[in-house]
N, C-alpha and C positions, 0 to 999 in steps of 0.2 A: 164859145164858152157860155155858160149858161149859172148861176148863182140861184143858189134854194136855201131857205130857213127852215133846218132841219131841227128835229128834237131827238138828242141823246135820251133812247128810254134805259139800257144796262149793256153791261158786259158779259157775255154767256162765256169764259172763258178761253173761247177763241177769236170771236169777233164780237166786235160794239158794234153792236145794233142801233139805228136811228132810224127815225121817223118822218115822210115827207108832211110838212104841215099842213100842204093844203090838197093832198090826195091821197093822205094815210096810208101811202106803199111805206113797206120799211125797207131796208139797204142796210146787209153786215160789210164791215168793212174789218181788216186786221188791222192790229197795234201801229203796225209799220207804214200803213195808206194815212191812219191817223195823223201820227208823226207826235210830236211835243207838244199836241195839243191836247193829247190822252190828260196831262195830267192835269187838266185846268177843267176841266170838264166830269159834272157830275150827274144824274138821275133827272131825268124832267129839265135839262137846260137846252135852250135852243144855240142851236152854232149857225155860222152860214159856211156853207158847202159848195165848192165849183164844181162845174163838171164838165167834162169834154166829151164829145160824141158817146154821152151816156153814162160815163164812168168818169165817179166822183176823184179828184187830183187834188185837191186840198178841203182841210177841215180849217176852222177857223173857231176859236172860242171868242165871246164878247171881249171887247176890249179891256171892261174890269171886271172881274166877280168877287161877291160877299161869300166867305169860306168860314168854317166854324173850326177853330185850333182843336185838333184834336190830342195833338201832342208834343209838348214843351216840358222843357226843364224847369224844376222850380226857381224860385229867385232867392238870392240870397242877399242877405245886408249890406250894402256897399253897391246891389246892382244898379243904382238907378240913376248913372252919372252918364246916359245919354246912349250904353251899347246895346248890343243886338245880339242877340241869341237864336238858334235854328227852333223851326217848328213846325209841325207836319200838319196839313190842312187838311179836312176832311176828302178831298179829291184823290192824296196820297201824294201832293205833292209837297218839299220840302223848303220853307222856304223862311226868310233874316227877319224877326222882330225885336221891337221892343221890348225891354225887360218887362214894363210892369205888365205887360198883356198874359194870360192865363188860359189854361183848358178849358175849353168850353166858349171861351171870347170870338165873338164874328170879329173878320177881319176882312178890307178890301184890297185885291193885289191885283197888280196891273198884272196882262197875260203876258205882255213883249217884253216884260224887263224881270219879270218875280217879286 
């Protein structure tokens, strides 16, 4: 087994493309090689990557990332007694906040739990 810090450069709509950091080969991989890590993972972030006799078997995003809300519900009078509300991160992933948090708010979210 072998572990590489790779950089996620985009999504060409059939493979995400990343980048080895320290011999700038790239490597497309599919959604499904990815796995649940597609959704934590954005433009210019580095992941660490295994790989077995060449070919990469796991992607791994940071343990936290800072995500900018891109879309949440508004709030409403009475919201702020402690609930959570969905909210779509810039990644595309969908994930529980706090009421007073807003579009546009960076927020930190663990990758293993959301």
């Amino acid at each position: 087994l072998q572990q590489k810090t790779m950089q996620f450069l985009y999504d060409d709509g059939e493979m995400l493309q990343f980048m080895d950091n320290d011999t700038y080969d790239q490597i497309g991989l599919t959604p499904d090689q990815v796995g649940d890590a597609e959704k934590w993972i954005i433009d210019g972030m580095n992941v660490d990557m295994m790989f077995f006799k060449g070919e990469a078997i796991t992607v791994e995003p940071p343990m936290t990332v800072e995500m900018k809300v891109v879309e949440t519900p508004p709030n409403f009078k009475g919201d702020s007694q402690g609930g959570k509300k969905p909210a779509t991160i810039e990644s595309g992933a969908v994930v529980q906040i706090p009421f007073h948090i807003v579009e546009g708010d960076m927020i930190k979210c663990d990758t293993r739990t959301g």
